[in-house]
Backbone bond lengths (Angstrom), bond angles and torsions (degrees), N, CA, C in turn:
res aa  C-N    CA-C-N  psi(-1)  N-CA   C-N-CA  omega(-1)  CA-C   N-CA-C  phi
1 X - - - 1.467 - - 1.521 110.08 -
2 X 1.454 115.06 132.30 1.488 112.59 -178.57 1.730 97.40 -83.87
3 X 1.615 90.46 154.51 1.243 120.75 -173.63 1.262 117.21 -76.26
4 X 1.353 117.44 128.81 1.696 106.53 172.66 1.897 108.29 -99.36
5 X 1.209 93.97 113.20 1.362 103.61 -175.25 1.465 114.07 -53.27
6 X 1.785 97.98 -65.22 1.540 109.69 -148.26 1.368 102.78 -67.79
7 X 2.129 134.31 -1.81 1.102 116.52 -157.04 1.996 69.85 -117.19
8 X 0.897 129.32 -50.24 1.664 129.56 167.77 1.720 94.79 -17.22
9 X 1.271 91.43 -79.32 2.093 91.17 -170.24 1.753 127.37 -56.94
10 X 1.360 81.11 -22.74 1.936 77.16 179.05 1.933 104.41 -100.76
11 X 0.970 92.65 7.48 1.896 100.11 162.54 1.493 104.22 -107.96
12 X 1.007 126.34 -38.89 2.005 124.27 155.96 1.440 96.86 -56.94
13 X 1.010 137.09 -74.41 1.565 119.21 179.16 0.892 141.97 -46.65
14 X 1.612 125.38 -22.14 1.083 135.58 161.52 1.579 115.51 -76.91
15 X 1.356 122.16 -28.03 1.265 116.90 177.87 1.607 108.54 -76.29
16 X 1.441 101.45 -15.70 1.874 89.14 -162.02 1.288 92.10 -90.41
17 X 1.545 138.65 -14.21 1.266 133.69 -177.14 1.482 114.43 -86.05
18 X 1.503 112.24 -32.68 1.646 126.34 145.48 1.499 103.08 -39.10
19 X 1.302 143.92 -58.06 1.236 146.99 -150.24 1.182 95.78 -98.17
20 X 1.565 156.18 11.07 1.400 144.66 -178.80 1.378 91.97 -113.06
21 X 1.580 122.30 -43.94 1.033 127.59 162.27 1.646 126.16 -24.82
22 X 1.001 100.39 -61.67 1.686 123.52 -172.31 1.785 107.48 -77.61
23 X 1.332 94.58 -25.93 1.905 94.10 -166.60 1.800 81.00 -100.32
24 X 0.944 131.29 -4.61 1.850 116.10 171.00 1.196 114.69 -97.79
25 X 1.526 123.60 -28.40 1.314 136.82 167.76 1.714 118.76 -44.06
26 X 1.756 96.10 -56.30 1.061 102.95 176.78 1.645 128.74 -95.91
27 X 1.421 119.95 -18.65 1.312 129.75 176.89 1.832 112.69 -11.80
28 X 1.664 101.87 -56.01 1.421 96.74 -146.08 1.761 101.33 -71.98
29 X 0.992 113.24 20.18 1.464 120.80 -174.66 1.615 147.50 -124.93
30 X 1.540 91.55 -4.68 1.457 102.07 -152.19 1.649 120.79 -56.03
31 X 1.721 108.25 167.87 1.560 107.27 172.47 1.511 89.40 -93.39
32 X 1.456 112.97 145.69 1.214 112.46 -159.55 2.082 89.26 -127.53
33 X 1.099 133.32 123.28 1.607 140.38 -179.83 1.663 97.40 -127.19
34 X 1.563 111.42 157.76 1.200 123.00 176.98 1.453 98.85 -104.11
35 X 1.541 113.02 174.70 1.902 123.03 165.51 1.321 89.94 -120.30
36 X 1.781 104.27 -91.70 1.841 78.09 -161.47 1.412 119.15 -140.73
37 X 1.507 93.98 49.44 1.434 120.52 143.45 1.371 124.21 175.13
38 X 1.256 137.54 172.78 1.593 131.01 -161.50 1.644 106.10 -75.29
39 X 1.308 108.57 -0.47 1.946 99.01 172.17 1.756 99.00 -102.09
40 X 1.099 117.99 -14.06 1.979 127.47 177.48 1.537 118.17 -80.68
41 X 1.069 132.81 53.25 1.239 165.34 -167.02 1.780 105.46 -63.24
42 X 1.495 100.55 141.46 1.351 102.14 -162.07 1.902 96.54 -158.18
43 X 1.653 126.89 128.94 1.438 103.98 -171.35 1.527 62.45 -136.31
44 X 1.552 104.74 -179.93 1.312 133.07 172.67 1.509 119.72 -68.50
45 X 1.495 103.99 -32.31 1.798 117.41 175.47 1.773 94.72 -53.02
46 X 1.040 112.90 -59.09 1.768 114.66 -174.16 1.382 113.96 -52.91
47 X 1.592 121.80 -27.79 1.243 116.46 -158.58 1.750 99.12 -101.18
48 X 1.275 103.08 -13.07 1.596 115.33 175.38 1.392 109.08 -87.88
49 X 0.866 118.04 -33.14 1.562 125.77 177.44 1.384 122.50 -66.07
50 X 1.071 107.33 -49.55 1.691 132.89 170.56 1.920 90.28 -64.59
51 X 0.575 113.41 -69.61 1.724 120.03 -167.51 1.934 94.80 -53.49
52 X 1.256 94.02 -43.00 2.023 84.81 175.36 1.184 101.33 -51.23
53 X 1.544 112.46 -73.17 1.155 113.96 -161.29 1.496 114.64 -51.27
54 X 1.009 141.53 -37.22 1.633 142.62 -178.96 1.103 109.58 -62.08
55 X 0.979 133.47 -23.15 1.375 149.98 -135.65 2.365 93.91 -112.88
56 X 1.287 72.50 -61.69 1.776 78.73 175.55 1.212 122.23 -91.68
57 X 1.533 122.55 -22.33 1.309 114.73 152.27 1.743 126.10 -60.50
58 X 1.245 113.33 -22.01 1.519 129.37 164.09 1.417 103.52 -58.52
59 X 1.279 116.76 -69.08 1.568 128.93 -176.05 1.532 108.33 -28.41
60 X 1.113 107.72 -76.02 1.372 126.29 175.50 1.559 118.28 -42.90
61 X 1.181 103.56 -80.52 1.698 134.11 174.97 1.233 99.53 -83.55
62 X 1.152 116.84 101.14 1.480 118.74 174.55 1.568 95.44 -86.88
63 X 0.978 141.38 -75.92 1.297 137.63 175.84 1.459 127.50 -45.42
64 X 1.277 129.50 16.10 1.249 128.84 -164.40 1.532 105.23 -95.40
65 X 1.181 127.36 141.79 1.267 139.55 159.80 1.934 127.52 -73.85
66 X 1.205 104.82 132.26 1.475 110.35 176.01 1.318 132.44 -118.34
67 X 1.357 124.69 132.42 1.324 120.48 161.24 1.330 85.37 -113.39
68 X 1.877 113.55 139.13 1.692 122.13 129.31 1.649 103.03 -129.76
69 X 1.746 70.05 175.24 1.931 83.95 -161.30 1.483 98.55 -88.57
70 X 1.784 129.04 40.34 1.305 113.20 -152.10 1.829 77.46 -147.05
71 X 1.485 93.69 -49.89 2.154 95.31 -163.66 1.408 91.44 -131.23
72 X 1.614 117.08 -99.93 1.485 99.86 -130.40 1.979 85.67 -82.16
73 X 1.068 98.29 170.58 2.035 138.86 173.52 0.881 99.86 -107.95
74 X 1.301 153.99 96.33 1.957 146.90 165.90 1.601 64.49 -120.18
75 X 1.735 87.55 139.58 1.531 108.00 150.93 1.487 128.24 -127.99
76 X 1.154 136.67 -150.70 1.590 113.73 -150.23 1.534 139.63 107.52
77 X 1.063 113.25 -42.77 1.487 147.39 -133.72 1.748 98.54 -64.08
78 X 1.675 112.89 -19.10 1.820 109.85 165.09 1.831 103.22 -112.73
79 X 1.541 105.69 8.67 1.739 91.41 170.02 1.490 108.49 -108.64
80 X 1.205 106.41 -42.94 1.660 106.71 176.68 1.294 137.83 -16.85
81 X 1.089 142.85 100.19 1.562 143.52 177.42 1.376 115.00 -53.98
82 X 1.435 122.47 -25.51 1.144 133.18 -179.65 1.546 114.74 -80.05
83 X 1.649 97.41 -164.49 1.398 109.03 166.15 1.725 108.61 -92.97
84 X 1.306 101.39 132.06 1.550 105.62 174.14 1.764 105.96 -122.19
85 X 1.248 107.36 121.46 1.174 124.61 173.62 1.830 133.15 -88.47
86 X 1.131 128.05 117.37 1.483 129.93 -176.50 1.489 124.76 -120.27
87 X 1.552 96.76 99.12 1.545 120.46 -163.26 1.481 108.87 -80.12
88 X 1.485 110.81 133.60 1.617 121.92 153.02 1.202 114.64 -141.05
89 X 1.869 117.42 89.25 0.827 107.46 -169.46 1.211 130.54 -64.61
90 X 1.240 128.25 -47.39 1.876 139.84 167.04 1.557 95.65 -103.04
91 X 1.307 113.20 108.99 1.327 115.61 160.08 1.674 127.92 -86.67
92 X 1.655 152.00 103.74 1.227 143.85 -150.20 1.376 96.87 93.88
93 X 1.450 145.20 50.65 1.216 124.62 -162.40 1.657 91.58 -76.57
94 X 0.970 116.50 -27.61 2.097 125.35 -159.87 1.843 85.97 -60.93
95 X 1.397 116.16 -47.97 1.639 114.48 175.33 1.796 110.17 -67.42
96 X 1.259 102.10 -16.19 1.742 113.25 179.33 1.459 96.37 -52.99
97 X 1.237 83.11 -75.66 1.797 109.63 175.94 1.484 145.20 -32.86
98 X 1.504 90.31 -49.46 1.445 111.36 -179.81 1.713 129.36 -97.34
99 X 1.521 81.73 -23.54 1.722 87.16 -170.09 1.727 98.57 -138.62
100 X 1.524 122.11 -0.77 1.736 101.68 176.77 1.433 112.89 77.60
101 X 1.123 118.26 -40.31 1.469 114.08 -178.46 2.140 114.88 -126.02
102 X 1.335 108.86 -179.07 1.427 108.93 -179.69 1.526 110.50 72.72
103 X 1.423 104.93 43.66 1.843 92.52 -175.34 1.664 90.20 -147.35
104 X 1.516 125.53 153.46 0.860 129.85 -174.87 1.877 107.06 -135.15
105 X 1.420 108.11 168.43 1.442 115.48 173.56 1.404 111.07 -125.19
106 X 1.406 129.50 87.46 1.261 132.33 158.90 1.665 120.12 -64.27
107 X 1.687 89.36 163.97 1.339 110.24 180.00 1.964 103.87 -161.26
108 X 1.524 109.25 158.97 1.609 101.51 -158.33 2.094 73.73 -163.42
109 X 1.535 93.08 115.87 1.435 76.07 153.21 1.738 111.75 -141.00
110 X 1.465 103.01 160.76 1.061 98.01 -166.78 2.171 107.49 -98.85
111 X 0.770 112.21 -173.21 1.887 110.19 -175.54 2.129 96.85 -147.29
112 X 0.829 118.17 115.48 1.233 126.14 161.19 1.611 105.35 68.99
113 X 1.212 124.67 -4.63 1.636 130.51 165.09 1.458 79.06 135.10
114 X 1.259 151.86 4.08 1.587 132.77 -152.81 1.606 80.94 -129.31
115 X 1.619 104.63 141.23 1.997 122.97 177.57 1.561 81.16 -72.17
116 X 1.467 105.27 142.58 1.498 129.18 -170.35 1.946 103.52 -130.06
117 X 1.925 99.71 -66.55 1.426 88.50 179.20 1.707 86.67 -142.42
118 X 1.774 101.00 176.27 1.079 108.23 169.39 1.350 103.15 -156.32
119 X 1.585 122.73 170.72 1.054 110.77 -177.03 2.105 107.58 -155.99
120 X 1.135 118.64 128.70 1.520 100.00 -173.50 1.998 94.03 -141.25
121 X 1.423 86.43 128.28 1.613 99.26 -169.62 1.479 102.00 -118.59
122 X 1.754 96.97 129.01 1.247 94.69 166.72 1.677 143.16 -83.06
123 X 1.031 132.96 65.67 1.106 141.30 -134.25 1.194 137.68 -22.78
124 X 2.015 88.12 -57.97 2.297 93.63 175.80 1.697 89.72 -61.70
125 X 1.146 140.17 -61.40 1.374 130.02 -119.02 1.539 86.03 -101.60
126 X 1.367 129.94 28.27 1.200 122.84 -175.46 1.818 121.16 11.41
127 X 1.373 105.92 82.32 1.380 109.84 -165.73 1.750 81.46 -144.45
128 X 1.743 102.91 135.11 1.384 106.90 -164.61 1.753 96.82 -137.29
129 X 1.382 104.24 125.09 1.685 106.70 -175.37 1.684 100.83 -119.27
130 X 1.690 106.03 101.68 1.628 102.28 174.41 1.375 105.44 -117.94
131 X 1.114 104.86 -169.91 1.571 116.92 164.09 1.948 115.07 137.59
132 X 1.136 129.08 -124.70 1.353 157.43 136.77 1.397 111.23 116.23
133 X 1.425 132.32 -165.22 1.529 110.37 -158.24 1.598 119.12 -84.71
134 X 1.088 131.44 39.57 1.327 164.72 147.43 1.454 102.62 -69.76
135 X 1.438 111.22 -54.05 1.630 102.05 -153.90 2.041 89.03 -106.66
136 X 1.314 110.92 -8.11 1.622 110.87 -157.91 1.264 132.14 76.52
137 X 1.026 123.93 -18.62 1.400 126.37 138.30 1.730 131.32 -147.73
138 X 1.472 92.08 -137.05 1.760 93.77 169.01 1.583 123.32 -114.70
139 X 1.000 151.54 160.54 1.282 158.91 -157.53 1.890 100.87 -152.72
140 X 1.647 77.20 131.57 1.957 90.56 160.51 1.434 112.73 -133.22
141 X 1.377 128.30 91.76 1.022 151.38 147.34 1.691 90.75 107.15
142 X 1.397 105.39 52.54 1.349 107.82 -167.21 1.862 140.61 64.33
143 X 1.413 80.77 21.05 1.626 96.43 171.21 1.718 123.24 -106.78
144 X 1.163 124.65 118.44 1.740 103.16 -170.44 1.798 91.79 -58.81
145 X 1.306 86.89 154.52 1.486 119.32 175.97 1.764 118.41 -123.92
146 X 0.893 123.48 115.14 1.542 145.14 -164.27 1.596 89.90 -72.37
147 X 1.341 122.73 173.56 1.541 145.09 -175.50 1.866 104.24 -79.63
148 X 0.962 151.57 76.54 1.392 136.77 -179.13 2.128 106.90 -20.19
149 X 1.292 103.06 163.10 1.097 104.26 -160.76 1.712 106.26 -91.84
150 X 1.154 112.34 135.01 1.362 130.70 174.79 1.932 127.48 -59.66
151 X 1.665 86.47 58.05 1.752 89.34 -163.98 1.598 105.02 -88.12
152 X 1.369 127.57 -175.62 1.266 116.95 176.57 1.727 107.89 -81.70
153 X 1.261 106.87 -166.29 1.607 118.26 -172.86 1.323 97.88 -75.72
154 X 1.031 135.15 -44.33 1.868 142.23 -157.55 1.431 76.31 -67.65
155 X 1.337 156.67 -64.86 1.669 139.71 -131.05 1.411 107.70 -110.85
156 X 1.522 106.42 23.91 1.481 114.77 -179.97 1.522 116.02 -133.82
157 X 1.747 114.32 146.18 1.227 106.55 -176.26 2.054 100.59 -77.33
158 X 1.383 121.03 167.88 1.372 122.88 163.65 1.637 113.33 -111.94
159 X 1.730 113.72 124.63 1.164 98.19 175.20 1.398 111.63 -119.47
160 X 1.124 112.88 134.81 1.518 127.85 -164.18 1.857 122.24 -115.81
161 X 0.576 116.71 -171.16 1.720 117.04 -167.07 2.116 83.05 -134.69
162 X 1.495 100.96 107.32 1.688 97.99 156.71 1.368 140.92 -48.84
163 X 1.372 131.23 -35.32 1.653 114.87 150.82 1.746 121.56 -50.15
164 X 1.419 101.39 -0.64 1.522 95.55 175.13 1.442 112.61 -106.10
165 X 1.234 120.15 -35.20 1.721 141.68 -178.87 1.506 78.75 -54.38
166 X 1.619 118.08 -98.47 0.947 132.16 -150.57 1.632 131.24 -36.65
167 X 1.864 108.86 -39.36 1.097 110.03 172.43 1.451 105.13 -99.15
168 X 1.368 138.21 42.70 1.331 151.15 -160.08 1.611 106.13 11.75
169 X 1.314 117.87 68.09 1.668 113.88 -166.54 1.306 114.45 -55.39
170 X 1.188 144.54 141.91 1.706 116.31 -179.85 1.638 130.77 65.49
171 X 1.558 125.97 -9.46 1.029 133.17 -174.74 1.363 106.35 89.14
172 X 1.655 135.68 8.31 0.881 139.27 -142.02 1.642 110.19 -68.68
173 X 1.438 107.57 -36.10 1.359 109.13 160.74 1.731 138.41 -51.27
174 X 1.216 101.25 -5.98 1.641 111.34 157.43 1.319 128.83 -77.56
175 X 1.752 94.76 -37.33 1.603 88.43 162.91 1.564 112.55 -81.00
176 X 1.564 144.33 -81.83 1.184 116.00 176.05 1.214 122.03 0.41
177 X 1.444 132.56 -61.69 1.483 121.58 -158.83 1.769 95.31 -65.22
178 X 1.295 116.61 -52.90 1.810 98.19 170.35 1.257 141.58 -52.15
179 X 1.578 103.45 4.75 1.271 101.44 -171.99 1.934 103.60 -103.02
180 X 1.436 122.38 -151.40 1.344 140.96 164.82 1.780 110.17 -77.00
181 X 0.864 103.35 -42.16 1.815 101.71 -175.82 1.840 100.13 167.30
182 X 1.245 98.19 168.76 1.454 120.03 -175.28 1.073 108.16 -103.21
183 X 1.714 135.41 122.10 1.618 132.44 153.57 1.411 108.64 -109.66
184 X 1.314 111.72 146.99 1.435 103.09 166.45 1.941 92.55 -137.94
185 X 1.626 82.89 147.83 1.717 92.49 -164.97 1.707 105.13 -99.90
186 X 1.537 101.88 -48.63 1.800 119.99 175.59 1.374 68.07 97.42
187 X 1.100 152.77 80.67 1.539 130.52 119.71 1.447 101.22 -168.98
188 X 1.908 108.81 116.52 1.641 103.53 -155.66 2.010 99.39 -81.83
189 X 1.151 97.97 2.86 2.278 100.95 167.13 1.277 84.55 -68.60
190 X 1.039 149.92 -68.36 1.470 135.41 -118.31 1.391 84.56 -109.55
191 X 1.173 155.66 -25.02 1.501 143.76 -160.03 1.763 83.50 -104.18
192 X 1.031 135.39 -57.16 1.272 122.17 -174.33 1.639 119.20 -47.40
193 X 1.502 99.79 -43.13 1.376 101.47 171.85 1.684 139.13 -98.34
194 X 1.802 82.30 26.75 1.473 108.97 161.93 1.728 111.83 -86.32
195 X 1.165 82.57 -37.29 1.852 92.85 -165.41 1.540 103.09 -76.81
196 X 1.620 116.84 -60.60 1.725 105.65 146.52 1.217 120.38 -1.90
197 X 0.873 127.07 -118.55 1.668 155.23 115.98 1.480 83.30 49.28
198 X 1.774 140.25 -83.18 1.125 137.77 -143.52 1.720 122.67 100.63
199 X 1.283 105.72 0.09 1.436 120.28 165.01 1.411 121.75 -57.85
200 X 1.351 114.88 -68.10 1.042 109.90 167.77 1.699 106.27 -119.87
201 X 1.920 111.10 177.58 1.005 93.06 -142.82 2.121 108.42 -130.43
202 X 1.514 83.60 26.84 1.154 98.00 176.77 2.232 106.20 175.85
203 X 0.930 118.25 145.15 1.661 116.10 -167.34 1.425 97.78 -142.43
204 X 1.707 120.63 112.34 1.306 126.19 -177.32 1.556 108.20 -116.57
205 X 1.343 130.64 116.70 1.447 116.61 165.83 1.351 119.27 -156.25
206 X 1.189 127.94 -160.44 1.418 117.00 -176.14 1.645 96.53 -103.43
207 X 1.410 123.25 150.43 1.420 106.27 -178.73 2.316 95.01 -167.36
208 X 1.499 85.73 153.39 1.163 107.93 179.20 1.418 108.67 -81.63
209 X 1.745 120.26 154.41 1.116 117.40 175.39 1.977 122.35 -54.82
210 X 1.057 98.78 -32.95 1.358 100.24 165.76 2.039 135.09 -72.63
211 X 1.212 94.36 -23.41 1.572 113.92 169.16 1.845 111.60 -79.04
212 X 1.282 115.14 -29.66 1.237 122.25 -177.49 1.561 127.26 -119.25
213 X 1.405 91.78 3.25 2.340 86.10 -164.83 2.279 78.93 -85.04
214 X 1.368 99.23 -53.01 1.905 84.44 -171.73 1.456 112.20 -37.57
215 X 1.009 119.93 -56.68 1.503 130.70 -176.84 1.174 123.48 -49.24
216 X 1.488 110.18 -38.23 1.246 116.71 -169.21 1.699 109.27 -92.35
217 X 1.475 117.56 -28.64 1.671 126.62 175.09 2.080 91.35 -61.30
218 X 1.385 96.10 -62.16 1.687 84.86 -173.22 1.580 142.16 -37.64
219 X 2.040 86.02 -51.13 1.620 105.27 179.11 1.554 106.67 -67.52
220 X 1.466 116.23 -40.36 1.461 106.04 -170.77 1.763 103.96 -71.81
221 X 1.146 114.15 -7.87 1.991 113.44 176.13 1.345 97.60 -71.36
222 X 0.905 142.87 -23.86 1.444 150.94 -150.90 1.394 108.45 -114.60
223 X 1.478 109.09 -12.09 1.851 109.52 179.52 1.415 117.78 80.05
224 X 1.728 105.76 21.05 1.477 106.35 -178.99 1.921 95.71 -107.78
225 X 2.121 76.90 152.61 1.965 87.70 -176.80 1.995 89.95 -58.29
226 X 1.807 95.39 156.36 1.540 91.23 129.48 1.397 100.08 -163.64
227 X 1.593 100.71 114.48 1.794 104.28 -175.84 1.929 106.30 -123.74
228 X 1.442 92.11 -163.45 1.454 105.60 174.90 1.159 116.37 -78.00
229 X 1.164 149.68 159.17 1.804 159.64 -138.95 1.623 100.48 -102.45
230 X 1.372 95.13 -3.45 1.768 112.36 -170.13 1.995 87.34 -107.28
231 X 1.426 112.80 -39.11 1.326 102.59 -178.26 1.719 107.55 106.79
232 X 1.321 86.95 -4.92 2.123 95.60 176.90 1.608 93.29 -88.83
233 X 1.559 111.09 166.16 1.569 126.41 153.64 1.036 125.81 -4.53
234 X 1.050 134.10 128.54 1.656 131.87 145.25 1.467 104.65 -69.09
235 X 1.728 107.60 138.82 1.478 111.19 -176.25 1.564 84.98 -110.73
236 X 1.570 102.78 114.83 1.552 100.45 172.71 1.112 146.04 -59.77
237 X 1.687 100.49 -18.10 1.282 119.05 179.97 1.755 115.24 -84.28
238 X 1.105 139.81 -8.68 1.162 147.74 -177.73 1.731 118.10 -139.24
239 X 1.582 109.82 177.41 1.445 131.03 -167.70 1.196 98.87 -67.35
240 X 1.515 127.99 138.92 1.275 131.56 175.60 1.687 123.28 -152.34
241 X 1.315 118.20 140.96 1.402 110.34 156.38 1.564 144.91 -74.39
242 X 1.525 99.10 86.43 1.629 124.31 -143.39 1.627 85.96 -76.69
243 X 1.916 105.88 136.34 1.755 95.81 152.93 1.638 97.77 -140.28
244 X 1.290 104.85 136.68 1.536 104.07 -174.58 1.552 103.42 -118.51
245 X 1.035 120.17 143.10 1.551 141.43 174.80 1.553 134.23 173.64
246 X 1.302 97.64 177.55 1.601 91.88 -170.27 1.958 123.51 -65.27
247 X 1.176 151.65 92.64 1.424 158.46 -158.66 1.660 99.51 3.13
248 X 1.334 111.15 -27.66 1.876 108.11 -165.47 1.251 109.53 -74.82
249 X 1.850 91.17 -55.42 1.481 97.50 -178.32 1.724 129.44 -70.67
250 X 1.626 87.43 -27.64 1.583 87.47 -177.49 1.679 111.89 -69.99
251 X 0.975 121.98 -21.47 1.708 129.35 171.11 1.473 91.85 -83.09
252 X 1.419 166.13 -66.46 1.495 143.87 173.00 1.395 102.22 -30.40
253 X 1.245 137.79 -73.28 1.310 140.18 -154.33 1.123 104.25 -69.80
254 X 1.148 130.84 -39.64 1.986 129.47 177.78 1.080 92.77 -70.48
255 X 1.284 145.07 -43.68 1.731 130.77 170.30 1.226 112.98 -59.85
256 X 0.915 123.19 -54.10 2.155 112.80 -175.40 1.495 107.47 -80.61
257 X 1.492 126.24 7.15 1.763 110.40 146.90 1.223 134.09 -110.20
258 X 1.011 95.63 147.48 1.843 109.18 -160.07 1.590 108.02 -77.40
């Protein structure tokens, strides 16, 4: 049975705005637990969130499949006939935590093994980036959104993940220095949907399938690279060294690392 997208996405939208609801309610409070180590951060808001969402993606999609990075493991996610769904509910939770703001709640789903839609919302600033080739493009708060512009590295900020800056992973600090300046956010929703956006002008880090499949269904709707640090595939199913940007820059930056 073919899929009806456009009534699929505005029931994902409605749940994730249900879910901003619930993650602002509770923010100023959370139980805060580690996984597997004191910078890997884990509160109860995430584990409730993730559980909404399963919960109403069930409702709906009774048959739908899940991975989150919080509860269930369903795997599958390029054989499935169905809808397969890929949850992050609080993305940056350590910025959840620490600072209230800079954290996002993704979602990425896939339709018959093929990326269909995705969606990554920024929460405080209620700013919502969906769409993917399901819908034909991208949307910000329901507006189409055009490709950001294809300038070189020098006229762009670089946003990077700090265990990589710091121990210069890759030489990676050669590129930064070609660029406009360095941000780092700690939460790859919000750096992805900087580079979207046109803020910044390229986002390199190490990232889980759940931190990167939303990001990556969106940017590639838009005609942006997003490969391995080597410049091969992203393997969707596993951990990777994700760099997303516009085709110019991402070939500058795969040249200045070693």
């Amino acid at each position: 049975m073919k899929e009806d997208f456009q009534k699929i996405n505005a029931q994902i939208i409605i749940m994730m705005k249900a879910g901003r609801k619930k993650i602002l309610a509770k923010q100023a409070n959370p139980n805060v637990a580690t996984k597997s180590s004191r910078l890997d951060l884990v509160t109860d808001i995430d584990r409730m969130i993730e559980k909404f969402y399963e919960n109403e993606i069930h409702r709906h999609f009774p048959a739908a499949k899940i991975l989150g990075e919080e509860g269930l493991k369903q795997e599958g996610m390029l054989e499935y006939s169905g809808l397969f769904f890929v949850i992050d509910p609080i993305d940056g939770t350590m910025n959840f935590v620490k600072q209230k703001e800079h954290y996002a709640s993704m979602v990425a789903v896939y339709a018959g093994g093929q990326p269909a839609l995705a969606y990554i919302y920024d929460i405080v600033n209620d700013k919502l980036l969906s769409g993917g080739p399901a819908l034909g493009g991208v949307f910000c708060n329901g507006e189409k959104i055009t490709a950001p512009a294809d300038l070189p590295l020098s006229e762009g900020l670089f946003g990077g993940s700090w265990p990589m800056v710091i121990n210069n992973y890759h030489g990676v600090q050669a590129a930064i220095k070609q660029s406009s300046g360095l941000r780092i956010y700690g939460s790859a929703g919000i750096e992805y949907l900087h580079v979207i956006l046109g803020q910044c002008i390229c986002y390199l880090s190490h990232l889980r399938p759940w931190d990167f499949l939303p990001g990556k269904i969106l940017a590639e709707s838009l005609g942006l690279s997003v490969v391995n640090i080597d410049g091969s595939e992203v393997n969707v199913l596993s951990s990777n060294d994700v760099l997303v940007a516009p085709k110019r820059v991402c070939e500058e930056v795969l040249q200045l690392l070693s």
